[in-house]
TORDO-159067 format. One record per residue (C-alpha): residue number from 1; residue in one letter; x, z, y. Coordinates in nm, 2 decimals, m for minus. Layout:
N
PT|NUM|A|X|Z|Y
...
# end
This chain:
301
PT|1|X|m1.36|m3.64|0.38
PT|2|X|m1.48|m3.31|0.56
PT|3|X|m1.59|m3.29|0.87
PT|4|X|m1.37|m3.07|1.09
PT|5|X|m1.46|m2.93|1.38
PT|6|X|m1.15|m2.78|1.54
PT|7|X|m1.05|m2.52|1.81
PT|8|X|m0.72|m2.56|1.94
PT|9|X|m0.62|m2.29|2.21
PT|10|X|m0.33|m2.26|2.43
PT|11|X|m0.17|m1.90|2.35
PT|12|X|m0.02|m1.70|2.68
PT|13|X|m0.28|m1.62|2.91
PT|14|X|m0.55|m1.82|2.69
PT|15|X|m0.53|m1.55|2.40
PT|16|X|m0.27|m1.36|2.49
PT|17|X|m0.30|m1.12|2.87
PT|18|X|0.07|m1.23|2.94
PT|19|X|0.32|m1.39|2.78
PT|20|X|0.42|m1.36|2.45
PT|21|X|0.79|m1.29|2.54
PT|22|X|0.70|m0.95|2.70
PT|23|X|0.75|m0.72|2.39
PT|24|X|1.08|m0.90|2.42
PT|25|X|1.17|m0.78|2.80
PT|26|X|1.01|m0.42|2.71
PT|27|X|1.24|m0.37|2.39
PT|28|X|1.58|m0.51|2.57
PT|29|X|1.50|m0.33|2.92
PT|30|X|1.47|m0.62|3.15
PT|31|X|1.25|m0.68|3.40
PT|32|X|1.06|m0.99|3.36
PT|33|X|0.99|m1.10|3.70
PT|34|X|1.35|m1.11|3.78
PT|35|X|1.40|m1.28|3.43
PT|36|X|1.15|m1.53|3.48
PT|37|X|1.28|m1.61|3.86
PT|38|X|1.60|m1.68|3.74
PT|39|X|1.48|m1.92|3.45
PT|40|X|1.27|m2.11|3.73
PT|41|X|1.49|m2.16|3.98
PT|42|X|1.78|m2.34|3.71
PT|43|X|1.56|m2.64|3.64
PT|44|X|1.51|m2.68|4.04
PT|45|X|1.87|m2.64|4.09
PT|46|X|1.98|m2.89|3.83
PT|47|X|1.70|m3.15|3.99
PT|48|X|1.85|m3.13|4.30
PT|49|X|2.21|m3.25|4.15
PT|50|X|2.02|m3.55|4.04
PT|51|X|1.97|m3.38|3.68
PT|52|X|1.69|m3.42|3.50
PT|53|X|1.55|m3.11|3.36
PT|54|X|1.23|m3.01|3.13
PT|55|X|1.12|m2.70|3.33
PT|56|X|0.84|m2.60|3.07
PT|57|X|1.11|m2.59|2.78
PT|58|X|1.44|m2.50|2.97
PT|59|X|1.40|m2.12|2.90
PT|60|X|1.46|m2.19|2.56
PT|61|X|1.85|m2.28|2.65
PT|62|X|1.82|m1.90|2.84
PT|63|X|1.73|m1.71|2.54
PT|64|X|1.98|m1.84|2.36
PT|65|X|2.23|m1.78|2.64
PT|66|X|2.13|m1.37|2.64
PT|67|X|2.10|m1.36|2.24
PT|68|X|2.50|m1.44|2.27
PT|69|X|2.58|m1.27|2.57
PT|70|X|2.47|m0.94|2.49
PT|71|X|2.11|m0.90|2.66
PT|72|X|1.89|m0.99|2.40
PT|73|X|2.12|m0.87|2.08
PT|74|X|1.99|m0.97|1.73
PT|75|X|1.74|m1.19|1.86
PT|76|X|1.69|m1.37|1.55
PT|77|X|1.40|m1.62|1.41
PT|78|X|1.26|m1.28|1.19
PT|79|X|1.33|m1.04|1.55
PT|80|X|1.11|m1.32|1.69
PT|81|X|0.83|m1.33|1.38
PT|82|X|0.84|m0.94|1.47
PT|83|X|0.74|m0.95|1.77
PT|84|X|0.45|m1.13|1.71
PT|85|X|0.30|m0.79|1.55
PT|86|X|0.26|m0.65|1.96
PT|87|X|0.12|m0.91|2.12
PT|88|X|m0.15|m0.79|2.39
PT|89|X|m0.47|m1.01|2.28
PT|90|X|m0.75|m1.03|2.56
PT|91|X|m1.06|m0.89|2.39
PT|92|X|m1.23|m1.02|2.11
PT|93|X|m0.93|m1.21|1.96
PT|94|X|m0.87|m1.25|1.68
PT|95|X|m1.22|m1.13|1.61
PT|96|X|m1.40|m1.47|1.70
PT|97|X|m1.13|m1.66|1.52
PT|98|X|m1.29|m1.48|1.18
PT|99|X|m1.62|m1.54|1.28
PT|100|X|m1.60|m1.88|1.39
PT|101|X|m1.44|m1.96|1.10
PT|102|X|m1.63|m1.85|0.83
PT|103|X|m1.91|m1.98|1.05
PT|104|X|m2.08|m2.19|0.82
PT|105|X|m1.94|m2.12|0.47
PT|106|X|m2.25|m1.97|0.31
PT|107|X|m2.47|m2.18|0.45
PT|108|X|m2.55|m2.49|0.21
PT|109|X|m2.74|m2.69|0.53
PT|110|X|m2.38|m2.75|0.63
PT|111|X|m2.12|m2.68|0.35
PT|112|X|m2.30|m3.01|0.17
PT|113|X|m2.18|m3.22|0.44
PT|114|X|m1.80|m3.07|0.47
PT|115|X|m1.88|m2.89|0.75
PT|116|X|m1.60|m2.67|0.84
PT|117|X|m1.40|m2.48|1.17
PT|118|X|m1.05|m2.48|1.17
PT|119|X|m0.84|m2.32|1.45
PT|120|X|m0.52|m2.42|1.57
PT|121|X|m0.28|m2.29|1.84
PT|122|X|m0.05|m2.55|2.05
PT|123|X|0.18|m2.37|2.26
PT|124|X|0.44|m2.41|2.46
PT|125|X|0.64|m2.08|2.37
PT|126|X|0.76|m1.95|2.04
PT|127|X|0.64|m2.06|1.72
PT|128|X|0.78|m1.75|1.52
PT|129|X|0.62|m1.55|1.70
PT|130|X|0.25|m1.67|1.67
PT|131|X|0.34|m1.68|1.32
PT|132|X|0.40|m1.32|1.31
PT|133|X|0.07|m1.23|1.50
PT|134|X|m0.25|m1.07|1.39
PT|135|X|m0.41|m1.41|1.43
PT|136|X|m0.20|m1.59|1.15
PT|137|X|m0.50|m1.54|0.86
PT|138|X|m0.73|m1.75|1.08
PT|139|X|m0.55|m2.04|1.18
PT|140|X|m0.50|m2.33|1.02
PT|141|X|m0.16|m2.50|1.25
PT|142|X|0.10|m2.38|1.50
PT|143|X|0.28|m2.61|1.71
PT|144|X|0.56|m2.46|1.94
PT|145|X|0.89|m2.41|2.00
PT|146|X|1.10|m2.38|1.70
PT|147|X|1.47|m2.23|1.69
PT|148|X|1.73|m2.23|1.46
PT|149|X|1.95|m1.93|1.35
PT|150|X|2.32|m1.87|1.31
PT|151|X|2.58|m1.61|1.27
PT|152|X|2.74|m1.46|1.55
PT|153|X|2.97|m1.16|1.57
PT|154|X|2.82|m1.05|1.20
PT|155|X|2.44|m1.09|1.25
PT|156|X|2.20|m1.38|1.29
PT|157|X|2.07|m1.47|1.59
PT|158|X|1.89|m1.77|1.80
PT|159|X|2.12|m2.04|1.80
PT|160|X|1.96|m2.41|1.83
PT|161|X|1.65|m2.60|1.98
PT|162|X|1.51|m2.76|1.68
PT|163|X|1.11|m2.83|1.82
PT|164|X|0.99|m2.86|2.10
PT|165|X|0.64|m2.88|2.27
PT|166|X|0.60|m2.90|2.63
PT|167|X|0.26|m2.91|2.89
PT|168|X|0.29|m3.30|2.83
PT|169|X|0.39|m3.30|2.42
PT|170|X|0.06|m3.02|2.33
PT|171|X|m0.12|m3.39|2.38
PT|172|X|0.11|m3.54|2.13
PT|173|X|0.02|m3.23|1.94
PT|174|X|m0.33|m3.28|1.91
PT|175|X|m0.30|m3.61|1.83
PT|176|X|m0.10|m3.47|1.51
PT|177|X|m0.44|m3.29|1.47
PT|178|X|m0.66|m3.57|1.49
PT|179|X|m0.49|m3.76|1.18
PT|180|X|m0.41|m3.46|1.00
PT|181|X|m0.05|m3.42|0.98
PT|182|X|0.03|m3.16|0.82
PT|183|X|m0.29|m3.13|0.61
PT|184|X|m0.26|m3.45|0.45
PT|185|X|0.11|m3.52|0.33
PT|186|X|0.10|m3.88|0.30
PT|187|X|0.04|m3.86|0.71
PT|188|X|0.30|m3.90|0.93
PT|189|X|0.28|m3.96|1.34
PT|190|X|0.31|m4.34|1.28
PT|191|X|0.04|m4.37|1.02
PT|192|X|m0.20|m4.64|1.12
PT|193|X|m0.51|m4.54|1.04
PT|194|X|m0.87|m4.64|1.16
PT|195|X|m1.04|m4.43|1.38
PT|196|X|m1.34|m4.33|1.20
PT|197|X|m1.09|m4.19|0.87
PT|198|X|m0.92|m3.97|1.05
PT|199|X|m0.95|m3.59|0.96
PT|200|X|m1.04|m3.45|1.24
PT|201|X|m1.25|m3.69|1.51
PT|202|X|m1.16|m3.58|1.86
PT|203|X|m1.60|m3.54|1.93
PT|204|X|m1.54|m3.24|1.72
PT|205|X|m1.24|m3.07|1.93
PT|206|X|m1.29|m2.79|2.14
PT|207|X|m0.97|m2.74|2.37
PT|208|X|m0.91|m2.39|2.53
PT|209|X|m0.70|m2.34|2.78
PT|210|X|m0.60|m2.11|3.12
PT|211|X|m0.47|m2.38|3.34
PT|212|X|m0.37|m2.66|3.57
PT|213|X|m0.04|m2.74|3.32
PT|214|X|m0.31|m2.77|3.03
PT|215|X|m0.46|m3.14|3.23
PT|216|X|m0.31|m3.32|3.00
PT|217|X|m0.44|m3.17|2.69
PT|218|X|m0.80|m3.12|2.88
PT|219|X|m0.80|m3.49|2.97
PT|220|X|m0.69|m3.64|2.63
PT|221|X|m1.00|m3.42|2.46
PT|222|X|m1.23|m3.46|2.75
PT|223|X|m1.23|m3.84|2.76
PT|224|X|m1.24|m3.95|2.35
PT|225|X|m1.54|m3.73|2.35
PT|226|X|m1.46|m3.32|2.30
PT|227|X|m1.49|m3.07|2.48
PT|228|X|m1.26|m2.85|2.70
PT|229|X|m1.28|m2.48|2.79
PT|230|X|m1.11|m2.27|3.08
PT|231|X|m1.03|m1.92|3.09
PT|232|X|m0.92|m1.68|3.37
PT|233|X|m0.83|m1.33|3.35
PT|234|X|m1.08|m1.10|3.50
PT|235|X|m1.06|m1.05|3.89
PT|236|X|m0.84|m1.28|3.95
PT|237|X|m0.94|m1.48|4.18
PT|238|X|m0.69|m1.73|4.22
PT|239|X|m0.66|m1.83|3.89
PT|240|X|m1.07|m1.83|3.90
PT|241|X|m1.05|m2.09|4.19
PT|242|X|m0.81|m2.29|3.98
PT|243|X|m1.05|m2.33|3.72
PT|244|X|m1.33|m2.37|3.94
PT|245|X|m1.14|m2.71|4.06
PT|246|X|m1.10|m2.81|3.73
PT|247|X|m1.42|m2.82|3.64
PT|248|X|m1.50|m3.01|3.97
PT|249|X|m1.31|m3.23|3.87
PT|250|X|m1.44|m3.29|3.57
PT|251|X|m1.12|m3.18|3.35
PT|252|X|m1.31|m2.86|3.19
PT|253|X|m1.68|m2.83|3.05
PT|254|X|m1.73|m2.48|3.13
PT|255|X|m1.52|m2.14|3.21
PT|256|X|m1.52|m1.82|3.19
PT|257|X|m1.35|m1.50|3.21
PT|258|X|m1.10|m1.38|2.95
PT|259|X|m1.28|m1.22|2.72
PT|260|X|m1.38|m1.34|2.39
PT|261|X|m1.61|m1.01|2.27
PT|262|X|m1.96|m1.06|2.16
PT|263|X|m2.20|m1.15|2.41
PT|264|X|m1.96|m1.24|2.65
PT|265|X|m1.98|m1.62|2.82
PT|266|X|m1.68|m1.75|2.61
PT|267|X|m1.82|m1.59|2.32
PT|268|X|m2.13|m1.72|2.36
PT|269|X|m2.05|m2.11|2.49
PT|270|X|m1.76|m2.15|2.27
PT|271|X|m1.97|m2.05|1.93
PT|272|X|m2.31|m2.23|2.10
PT|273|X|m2.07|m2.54|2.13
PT|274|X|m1.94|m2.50|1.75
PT|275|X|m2.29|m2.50|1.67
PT|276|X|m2.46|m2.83|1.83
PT|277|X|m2.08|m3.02|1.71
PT|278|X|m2.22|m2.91|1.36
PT|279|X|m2.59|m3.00|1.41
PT|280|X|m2.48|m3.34|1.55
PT|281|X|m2.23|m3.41|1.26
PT|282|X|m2.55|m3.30|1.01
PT|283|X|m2.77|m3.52|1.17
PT|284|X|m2.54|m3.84|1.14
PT|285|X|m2.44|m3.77|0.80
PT|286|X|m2.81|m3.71|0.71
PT|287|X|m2.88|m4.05|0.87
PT|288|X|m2.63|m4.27|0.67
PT|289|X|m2.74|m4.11|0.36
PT|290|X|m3.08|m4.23|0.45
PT|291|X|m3.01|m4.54|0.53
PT|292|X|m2.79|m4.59|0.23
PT|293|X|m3.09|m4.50|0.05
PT|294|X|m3.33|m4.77|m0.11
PT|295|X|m3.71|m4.69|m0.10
PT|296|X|m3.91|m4.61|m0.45
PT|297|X|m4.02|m4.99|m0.59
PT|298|X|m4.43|m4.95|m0.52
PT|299|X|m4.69|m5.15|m0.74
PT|300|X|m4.74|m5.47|m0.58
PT|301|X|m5.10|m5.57|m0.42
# end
């Protein structure tokens, strides 16, 4: 079995400086604070009726809405794979994707014990989208929100919610991760399988996030033994002071600002941090080979 050591980032405001719908607002004309304000407020409106609403997901139901009313015309799954193309990435992605990744592939003190960095991006916005983005050669899973297309007045557009991942589900997610679905067929969610075979152990996960609606996913990492990251964007202090917290209270290793280039803190703590997971995964596996080994038979005295 190799041993994984795997990066899984949140995607708007942890990779990308926005959101990824923006391109989407820009080509159709509509502002997106006024957009956004009216998805919010739905949820709270339903909730106060006694309806019980998933605010993190309930946008999807919206796009749909303005795909067939005219606003968003011939929004479609491909429209939505487009898009991914002008995603605004914060510097230095997907540069350190590529680097991390092919981090220890020519090096034989590693490679002979299946040492290997996979990256994966658990979102809670559109799938298609990430799939059509620049980062796509690097990563190794996307789970997000999936849609289904149909015809309607002669083209195809968004139709149905097929997949879902919400702030709560990215934990459910990595947990997909950690026993391989998707790598391994013969995996499914309700495998049973031992702790110590699964493909990717959770003391090898590095979770990157921007957030306090990542918790979940930092506290699921954090506590079976990875580590978590937090990012903020640059001068913002708010958003600095939220992270701050975080890492008072213990939910995130170490943050930084949002920028990934060389030399920067992330760059440097997140690929220091893929480094000692691989030293400590060497060191073990050199340790059961030696254990495993009998001594040479000496002459007897």
């Amino acid at each position: 079995m190799a041993n994984i050591i795997a990066i899984i980032w949140d995607c708007d405001k942890t990779l990308i400086d926005g959101y990824m719908q923006d391109p989407i607002f820009r080509k159709y004309n509509i502002d997106a604070h006024d957009f956004w304000k009216k998805v919010n407020s739905i949820p709270k409106e339903l909730e106060c009726k006694g309806i019980r609403v998933n605010a993190d997901t309930y946008y999807l139901n919206h796009f749909i809405k303005c795909a067939h009313n005219g606003t968003f015309p011939g929004l479609s799954n491909a429209a939505l794979h487009e898009f991914g193309k002008e995603q605004k990435f914060y510097p230095g992605i997907p540069e350190i994707f590529e680097r991390t990744k092919h981090m220890f592939s020519e090096n034989k003190l590693y490679t002979d014990y299946g040492i290997q960095v996979e990256h994966y991006i658990v979102s809670t916005g559109f799938a298609e989208t990430i799939r059509g983005s620049a980062l796509m050669p690097f990563v190794d899973g996307v789970w997000g929100c999936e849609l289904l297309d149909s015809t309607y007045n002669g083209e195809d557009v968004i139709s149905e919610i097929i997949y879902t991942i919400d702030n709560t589900t990215k934990t459910r997610a990595i947990f997909e991760i950690n026993k391989g679905i998707g790598k391994l067929p013969e995996i499914n969610v309700n495998s049973k399988i031992p702790k110590e075979l699964r493909r990717v152990q959770f003391e090898n996960m590095i979770y990157i996030a921007d957030g306090p609606s990542d918790i979940p996913a930092f506290s699921l990492v954090k506590q079976n033994g990875g580590s978590t990251f937090a990012i903020y964007p640059k001068g913002d202090l708010k958003a600095m002071r939220q992270v701050e917290q975080m890492r008072a209270d213990g939910r995130v290793d170490m943050y930084a600002e949002a920028d990934y280039s060389q030399n920067t803190t992330a760059y440097l703590w997140i690929t220091n941090k893929i480094q000692d997971i691989a030293d400590r995964i060497r060191n073990v596996e050199k340790a059961k080979i030696l254990a495993s080994t009998s001594q040479t038979p000496q002459h007897l005295t």
